[in-house]
Structures are given as C-alpha cells and as structure tokens.
TORNUDREN-965407 format. One line per 2 residues: number of its first residue (from 1); their letters; for each residue z, x, y of N, C-alpha, C, O. Coordinates in steps of 0.2 Angstrom, whole numbers. Layout:
<nodes>
NUM) A) Z X Y Z X Y Z X Y Z X Y  ... .
</nodes>
This chain:
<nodes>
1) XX) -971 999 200 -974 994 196 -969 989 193 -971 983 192  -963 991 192 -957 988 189 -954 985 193 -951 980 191 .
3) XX) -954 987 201 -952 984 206 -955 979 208 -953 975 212  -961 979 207 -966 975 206 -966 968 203 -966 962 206 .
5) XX) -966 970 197 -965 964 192 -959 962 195 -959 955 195  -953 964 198 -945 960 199 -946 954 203 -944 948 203 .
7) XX) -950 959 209 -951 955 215 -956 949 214 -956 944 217  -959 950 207 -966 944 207 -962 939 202 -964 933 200 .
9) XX) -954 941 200 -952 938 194 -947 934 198 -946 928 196  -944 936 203 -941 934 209 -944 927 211 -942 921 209 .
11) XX) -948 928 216 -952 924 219 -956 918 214 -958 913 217  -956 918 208 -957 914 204 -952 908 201 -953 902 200 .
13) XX) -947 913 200 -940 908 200 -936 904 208 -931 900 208  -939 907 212 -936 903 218 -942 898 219 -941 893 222 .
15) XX) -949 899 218 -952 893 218 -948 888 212 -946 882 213  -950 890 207 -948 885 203 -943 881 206 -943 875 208 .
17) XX) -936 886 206 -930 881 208 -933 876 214 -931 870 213  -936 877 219 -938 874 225 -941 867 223 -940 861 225 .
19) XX) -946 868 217 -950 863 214 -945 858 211 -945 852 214  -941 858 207 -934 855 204 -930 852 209 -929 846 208 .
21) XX) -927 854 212 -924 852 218 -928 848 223 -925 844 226  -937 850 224 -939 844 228 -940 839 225 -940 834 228 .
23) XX) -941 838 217 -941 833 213 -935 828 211 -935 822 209  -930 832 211 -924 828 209 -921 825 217 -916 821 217 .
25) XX) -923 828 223 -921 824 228 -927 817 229 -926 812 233  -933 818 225 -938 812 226 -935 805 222 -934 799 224 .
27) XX) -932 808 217 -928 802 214 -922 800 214 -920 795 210  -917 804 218 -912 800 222 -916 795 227 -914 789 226 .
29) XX) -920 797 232 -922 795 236 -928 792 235 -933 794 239  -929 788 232 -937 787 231 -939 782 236 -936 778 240 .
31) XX) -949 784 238 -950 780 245 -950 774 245 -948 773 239  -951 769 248 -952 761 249 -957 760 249 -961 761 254 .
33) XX) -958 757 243 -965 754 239 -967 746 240 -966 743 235  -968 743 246 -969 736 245 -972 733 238 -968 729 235 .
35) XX) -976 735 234 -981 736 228 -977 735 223 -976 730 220  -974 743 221 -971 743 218 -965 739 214 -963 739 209 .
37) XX) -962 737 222 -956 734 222 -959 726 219 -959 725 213  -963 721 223 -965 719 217 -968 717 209 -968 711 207 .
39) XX) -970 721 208 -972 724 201 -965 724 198 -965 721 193  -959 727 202 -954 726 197 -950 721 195 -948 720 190 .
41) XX) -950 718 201 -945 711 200 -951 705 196 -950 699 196  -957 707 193 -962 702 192 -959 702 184 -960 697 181 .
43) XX) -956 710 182 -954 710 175 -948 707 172 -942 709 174  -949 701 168 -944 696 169 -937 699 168 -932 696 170 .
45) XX) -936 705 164 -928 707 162 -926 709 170 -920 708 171  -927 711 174 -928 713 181 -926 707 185 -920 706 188 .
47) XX) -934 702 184 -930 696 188 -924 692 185 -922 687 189  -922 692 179 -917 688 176 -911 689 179 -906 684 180 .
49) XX) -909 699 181 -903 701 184 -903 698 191 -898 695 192  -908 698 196 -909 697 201 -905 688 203 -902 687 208 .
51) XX) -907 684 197 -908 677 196 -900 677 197 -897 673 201  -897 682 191 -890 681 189 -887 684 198 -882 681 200 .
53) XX) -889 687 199 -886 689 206 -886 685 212 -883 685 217  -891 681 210 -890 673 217 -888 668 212 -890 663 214 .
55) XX) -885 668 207 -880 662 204 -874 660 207 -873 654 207  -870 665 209 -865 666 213 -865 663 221 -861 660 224 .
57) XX) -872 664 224 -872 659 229 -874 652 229 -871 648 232  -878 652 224 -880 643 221 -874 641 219 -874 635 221 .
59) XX) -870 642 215 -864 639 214 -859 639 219 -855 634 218  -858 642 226 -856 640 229 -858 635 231 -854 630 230 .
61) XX) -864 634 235 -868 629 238 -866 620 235 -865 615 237  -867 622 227 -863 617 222 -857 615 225 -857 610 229 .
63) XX) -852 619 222 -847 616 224 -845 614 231 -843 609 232  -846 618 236 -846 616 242 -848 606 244 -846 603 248 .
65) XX) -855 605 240 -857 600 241 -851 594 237 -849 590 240  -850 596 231 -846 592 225 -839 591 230 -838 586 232 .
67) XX) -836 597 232 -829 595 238 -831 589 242 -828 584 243  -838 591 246 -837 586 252 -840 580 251 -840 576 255 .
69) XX) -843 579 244 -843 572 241 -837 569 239 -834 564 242  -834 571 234 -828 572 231 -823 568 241 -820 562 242 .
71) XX) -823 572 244 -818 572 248 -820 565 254 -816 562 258  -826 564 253 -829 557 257 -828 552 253 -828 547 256 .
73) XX) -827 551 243 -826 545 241 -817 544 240 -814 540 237  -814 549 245 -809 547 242 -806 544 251 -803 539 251 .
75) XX) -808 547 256 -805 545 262 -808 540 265 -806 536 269  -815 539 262 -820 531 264 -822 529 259 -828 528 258 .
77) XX) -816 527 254 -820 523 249 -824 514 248 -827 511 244  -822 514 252 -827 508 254 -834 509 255 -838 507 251 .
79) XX) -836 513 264 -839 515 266 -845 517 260 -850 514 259  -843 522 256 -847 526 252 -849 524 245 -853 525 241 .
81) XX) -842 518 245 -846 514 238 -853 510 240 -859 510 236  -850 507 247 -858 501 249 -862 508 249 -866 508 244 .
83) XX) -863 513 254 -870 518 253 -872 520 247 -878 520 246  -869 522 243 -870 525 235 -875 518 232 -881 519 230 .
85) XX) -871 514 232 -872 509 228 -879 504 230 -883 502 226  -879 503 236 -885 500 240 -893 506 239 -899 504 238 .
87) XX) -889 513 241 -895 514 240 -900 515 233 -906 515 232  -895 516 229 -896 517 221 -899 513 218 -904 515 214 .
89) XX) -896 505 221 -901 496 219 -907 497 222 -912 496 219  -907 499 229 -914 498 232 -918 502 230 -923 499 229 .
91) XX) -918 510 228 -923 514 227 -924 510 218 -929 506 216  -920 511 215 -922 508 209 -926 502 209 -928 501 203 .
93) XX) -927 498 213 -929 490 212 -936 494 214 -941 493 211  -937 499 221 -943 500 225 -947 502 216 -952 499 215 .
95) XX) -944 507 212 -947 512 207 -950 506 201 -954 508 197  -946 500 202 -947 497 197 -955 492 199 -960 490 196 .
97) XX) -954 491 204 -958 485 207 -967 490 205 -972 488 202  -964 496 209 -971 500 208 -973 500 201 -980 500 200 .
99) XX) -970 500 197 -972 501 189 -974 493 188 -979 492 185  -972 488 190 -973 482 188 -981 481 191 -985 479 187 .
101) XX) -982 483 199 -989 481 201 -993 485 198 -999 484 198  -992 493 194 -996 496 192 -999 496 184 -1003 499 181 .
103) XX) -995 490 183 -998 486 175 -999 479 178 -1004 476 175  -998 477 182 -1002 471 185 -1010 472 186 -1015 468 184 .
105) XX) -1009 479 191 -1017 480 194 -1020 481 186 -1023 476 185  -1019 485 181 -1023 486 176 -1025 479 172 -1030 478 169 .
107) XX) -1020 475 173 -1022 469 168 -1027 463 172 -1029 457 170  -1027 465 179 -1032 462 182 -1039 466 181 -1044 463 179 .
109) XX) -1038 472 181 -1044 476 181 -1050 474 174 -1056 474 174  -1044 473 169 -1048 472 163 -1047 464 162 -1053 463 161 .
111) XX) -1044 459 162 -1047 452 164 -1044 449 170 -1038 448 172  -1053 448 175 -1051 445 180 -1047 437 180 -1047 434 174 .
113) XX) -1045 435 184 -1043 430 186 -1049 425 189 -1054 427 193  -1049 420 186 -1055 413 189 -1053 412 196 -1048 414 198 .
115) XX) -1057 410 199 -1059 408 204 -1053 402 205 -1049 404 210  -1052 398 202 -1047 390 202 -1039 395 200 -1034 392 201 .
117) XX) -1040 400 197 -1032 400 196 -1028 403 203 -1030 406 209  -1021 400 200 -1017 401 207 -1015 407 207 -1013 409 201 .
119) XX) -1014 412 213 -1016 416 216 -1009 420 217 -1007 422 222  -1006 421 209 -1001 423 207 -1000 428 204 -1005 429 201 .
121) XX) -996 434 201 -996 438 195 -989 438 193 -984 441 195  -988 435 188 -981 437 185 -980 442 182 -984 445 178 .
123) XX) -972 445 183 -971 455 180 -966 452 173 -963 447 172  -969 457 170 -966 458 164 -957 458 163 -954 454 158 .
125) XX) -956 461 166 -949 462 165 -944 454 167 -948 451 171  -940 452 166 -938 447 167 -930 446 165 -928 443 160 .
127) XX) -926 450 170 -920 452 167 -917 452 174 -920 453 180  -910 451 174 -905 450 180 -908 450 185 -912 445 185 .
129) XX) -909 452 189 -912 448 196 -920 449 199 -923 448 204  -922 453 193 -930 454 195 -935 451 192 -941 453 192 .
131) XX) -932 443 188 -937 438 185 -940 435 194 -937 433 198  -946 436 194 -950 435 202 -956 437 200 -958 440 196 .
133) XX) -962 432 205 -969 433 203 -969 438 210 -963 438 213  -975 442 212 -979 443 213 -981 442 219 -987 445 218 .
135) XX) -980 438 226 -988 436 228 -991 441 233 -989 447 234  -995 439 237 -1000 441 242 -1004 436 246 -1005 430 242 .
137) XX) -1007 436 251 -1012 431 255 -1018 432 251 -1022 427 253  -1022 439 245 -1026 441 244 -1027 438 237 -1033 439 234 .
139) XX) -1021 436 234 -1020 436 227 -1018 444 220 -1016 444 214  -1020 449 226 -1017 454 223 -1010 455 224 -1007 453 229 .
141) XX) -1006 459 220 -1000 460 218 -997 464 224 -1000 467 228  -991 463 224 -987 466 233 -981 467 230 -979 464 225 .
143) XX) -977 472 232 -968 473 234 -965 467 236 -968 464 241  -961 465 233 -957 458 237 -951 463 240 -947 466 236 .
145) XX) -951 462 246 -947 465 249 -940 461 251 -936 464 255  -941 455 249 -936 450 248 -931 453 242 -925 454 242 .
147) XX) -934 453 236 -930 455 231 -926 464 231 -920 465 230  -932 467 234 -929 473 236 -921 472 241 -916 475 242 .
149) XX) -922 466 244 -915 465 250 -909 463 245 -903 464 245  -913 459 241 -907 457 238 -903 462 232 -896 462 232 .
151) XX) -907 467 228 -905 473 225 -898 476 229 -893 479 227  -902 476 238 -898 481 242 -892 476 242 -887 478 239 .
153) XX) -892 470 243 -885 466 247 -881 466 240 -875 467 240  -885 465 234 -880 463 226 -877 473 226 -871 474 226 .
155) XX) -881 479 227 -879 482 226 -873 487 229 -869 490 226  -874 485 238 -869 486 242 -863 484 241 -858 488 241 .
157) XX) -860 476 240 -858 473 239 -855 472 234 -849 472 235  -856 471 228 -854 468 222 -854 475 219 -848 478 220 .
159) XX) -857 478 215 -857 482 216 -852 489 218 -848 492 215  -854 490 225 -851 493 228 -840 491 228 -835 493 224 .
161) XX) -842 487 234 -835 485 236 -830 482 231 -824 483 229  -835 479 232 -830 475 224 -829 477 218 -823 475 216 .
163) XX) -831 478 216 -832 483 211 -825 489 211 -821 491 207  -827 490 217 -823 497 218 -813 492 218 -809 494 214 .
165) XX) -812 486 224 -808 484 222 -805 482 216 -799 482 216  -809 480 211 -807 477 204 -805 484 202 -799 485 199 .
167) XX) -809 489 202 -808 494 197 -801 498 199 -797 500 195  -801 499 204 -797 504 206 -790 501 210 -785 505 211 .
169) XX) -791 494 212 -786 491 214 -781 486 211 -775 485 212  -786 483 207 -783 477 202 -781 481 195 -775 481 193 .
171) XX) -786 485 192 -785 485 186 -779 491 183 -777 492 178  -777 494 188 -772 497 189 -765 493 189 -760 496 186 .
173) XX) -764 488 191 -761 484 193 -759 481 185 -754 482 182  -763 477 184 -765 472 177 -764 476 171 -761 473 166 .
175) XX) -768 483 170 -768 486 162 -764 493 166 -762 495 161  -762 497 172 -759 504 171 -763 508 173 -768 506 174 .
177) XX) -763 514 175 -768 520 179 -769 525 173 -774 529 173  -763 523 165 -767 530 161 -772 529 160 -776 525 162 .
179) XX) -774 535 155 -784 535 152 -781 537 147 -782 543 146  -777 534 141 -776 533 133 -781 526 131 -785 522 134 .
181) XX) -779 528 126 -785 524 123 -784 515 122 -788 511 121  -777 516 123 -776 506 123 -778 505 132 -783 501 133 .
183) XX) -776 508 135 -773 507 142 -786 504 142 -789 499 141  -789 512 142 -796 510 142 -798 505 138 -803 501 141 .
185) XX) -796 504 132 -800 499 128 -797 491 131 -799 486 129  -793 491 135 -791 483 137 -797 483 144 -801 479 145 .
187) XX) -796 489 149 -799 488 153 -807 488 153 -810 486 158  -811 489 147 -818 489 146 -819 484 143 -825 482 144 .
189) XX) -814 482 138 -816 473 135 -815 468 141 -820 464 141  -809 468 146 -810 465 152 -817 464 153 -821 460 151 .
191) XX) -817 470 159 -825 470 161 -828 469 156 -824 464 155  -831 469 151 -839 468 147 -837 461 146 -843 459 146 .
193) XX) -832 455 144 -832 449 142 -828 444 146 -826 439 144  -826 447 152 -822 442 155 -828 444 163 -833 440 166 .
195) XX) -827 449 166 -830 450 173 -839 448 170 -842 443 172  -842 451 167 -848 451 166 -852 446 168 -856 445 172 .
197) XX) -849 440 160 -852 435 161 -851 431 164 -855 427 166  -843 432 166 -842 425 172 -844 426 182 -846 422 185 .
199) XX) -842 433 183 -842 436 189 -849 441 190 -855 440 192  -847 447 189 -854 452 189 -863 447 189 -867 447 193 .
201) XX) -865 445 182 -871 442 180 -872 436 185 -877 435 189  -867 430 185 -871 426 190 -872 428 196 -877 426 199 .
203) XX) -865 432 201 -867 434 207 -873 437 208 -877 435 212  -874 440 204 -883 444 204 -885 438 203 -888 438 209 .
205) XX) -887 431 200 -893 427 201 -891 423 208 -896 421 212  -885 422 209 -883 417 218 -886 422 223 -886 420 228 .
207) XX) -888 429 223 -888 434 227 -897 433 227 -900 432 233  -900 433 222 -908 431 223 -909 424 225 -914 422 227 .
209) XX) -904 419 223 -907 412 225 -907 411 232 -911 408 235  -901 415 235 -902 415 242 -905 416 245 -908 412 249 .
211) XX) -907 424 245 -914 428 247 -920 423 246 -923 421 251  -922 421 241 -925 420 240 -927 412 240 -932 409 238 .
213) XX) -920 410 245 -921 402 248 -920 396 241 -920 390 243  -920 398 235 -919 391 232 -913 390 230 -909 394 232 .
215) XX) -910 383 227 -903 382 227 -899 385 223 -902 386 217  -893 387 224 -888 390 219 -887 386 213 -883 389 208 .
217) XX) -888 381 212 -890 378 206 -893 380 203 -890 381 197  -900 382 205 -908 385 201 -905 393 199 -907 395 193 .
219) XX) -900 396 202 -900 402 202 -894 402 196 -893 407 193  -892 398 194 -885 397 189 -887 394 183 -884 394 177 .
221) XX) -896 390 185 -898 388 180 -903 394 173 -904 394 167  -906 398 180 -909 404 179 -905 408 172 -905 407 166 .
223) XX) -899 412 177 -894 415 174 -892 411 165 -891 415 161  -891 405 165 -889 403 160 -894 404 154 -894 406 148 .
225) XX) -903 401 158 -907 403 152 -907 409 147 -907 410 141  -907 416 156 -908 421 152 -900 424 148 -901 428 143 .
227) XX) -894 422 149 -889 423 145 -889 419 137 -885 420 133  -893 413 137 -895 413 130 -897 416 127 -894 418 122 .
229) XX) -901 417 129 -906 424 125 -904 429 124 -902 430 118  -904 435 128 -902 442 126 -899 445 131 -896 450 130 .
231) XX) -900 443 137 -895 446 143 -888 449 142 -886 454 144  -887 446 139 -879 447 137 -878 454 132 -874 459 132 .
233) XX) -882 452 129 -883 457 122 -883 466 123 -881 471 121  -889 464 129 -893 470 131 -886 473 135 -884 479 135 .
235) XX) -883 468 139 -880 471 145 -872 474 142 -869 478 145  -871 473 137 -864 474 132 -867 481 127 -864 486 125 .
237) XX) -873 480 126 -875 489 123 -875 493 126 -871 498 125  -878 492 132 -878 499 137 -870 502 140 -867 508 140 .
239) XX) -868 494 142 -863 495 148 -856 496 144 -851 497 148  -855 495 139 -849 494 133 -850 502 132 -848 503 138 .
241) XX) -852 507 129 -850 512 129 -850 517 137 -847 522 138  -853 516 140 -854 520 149 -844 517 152 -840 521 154 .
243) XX) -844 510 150 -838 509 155 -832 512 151 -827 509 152  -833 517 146 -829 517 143 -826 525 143 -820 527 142 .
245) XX) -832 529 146 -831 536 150 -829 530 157 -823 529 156  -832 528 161 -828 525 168 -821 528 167 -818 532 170 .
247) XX) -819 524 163 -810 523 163 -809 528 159 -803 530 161  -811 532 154 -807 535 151 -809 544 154 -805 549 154 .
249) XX) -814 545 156 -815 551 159 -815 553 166 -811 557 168  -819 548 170 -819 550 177 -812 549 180 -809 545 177 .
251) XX) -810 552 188 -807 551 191 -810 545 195 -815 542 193  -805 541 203 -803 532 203 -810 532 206 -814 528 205 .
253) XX) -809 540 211 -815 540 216 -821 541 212 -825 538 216  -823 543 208 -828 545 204 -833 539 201 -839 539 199 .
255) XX) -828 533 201 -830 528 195 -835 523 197 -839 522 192  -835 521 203 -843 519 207 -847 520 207 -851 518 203 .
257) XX) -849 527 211 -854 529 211 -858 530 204 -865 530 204  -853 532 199 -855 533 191 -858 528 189 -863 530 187 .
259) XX) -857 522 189 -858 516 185 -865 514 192 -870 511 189  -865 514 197 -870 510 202 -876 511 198 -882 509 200 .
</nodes>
C-alpha cells in the first residue's frame, strides 16, 4: 500500500513538472496570432515604442533629402533659385486667384449683375502685381493665366536670379560675409529702402504691364498709386523682420529659396 502511495506520489510530480515545463516553453515561444498581434500595437503605449522605432528611419529619409537639396542650391545655384522661386510665385498666385473667384462667385450669387453692366468682376485684393479684373466670354469670373505667367517670370527672375546675385554676390562685396549685427543691419536696411522701392516693387509692376500688353508707363503709374498708400508699409513690416533672419541666420545657399 505504501509502495503504492510512492508510485501514485511519483507519477504525480512528473506530471506536474511536465505541466510547468510545457507552460513555461509556451511563453518563450508563443504561437503567431494575427489578432492578437494587432490588438497589441492598437494599445497606444505599444504603438508609441513602435513609432519611436521607425524615427530613426524617417529621419534618415529627412536628412538624406535636406543634403541633396542643400547639395543642388549650392552646385546650381541659379538653376534652383529660378525653379524654387518660379514655382513658389505660380502656385501661390494659382491659390490666391481660386480664393478670389471663390468670393466673386458668392457675391454674384447674392447680387446679380444687370443685364447693361460690363461683364467684369474685380478681386479684392489689389496689391503688387495682382491688382487685375477678372474676365470671361460668359461674364463669369476666370483664372487669368496671364497674371499667373507673370507671377512665374517676376518670380523666376527677379526673385530668383537676381535676387540670388545681389544677395550672395554683391552684398558680400559692399557690407562683408559676417552675420554680426552691424554687418545684417546694413544689409537689411539696404534691401528694405533702397532695393525695394526702387528696384524689387516696380520690376514687379513693368513685369504685369508687359504680360499684360499695356505701357510701362501705366505699370510705374500703377506702382506709384499703390506705393502712396500702404504698399510700402505693409511690404517693410513683413519683409523688415524675415530679412533679418535671411542675413543673419541662414546660410548663402539657403537665402532664396527662404525668402521666395
């Protein structure tokens, strides 16, 4: 009976161990749970590590792009000022015009236009090169895609190229390459009150008189009205503190594309 009880007290504890051992090998090796697995990454402490473990790749991605930008404004800097710059004026001109016809359409919606009137809509906005009506064959509001060319050519151009010459070729010359604070503050007072008003703002209006076929007179007459007023004002609040990171923060290559 004792030998009994040994043998049944035996076989009890090599089951159990068997039970232990097959449980503690289940959680080494646990099965593959489609389900389960996402269940867990659905728990944000879970997906937050996961997140933190492809940062390391997106940041390469980053920088890899930052070098080979970086690395095309310095070996084509012409090149890349005109595409930076062109494309930056065109799409901006495209996003502005749509916002213009889409307060046009509303204020025809709510009062029509008579029958005798001329078959025009003028935009609100009426600032450096996008004072322009409107037309169509229909009398409804349209994209002038005249103005859009000229956006690209002032932005390519003047903008771009030239821009990039004065900045990075002249002014180096004339005020010095440091980024101390006399060396920026000469070159930002320059630009905001010598280039703006006399060079920068009117090219922008001789740029749409062309495009736009009327004489460079009209386009200098334009420029002068709206420089009475507030053009000037507006364009030295913005652009007076931005050119002042230009010169004093960014690199030569960096300074275009910044400010386009």
């Amino acid at each position: 009976m004792r030998m009994t009880q040994n043998v049944y007290d035996s076989l009890c504890l090599v089951f159990t161990l068997g039970c232990l051992l097959q449980c503690g090998s289940g959680f080494s090796h646990p099965p593959h749970h489609p389900g389960l697995a996402r269940q867990l990454t659905s728990i944000p402490l879970v997906h937050h590590h996961l997140a933190r473990s492809r940062a390391p790749l997106l940041g390469g991605v980053a920088d890899a792009a930052f070098a080979a930008a970086d690395e095309w404004f310095r070996t084509s800097p012409y090149q890349s000022a005109f595409a930076v710059t062109a494309f930056k004026a065109t799409v901006a001109d495209v996003l502005t015009q749509l916002r213009e016809l889409q307060s046009a359409t509303e204020r025809r919606a709510t009062a029509p236009m008579q029958e005798n009137t001329a078959r025009r809509v003028i935009v609100d906005s009426c600032d450096a090169i996008s004072c322009d009506v409107l037309d169509s064959a229909e009398g409804a509001p349209a994209i002038v895609w005249q103005r859009t060319f000229a956006f690209f050519l002032y932005g390519g151009l003047y903008q771009g190229c030239v821009q990039y010459f004065i900045f990075n070729e002249c002014f180096p010359i004339c005020f010095g390459e440091g980024m101390d604070a006399q060396t920026v503050a000469l070159k930002v007072l320059f630009d905001q009150f010598v280039l703006t008003p006399f060079l920068c703002l009117p090219v922008c209006y001789l740029v749409k008189a062309v495009v736009f076929g009327y004489p460079l007179s009209e386009g200098l007459r334009r420029y002068a009205a709206d420089a009475k007023r507030d053009l000037l004002w507006k364009y030295w609040v913005i652009w007076g503190p931005v050119q002042c990171v230009t010169f004093g923060v960014l690199p030569p290559q960096w300074r275009v594309p910044f400010i386009a």
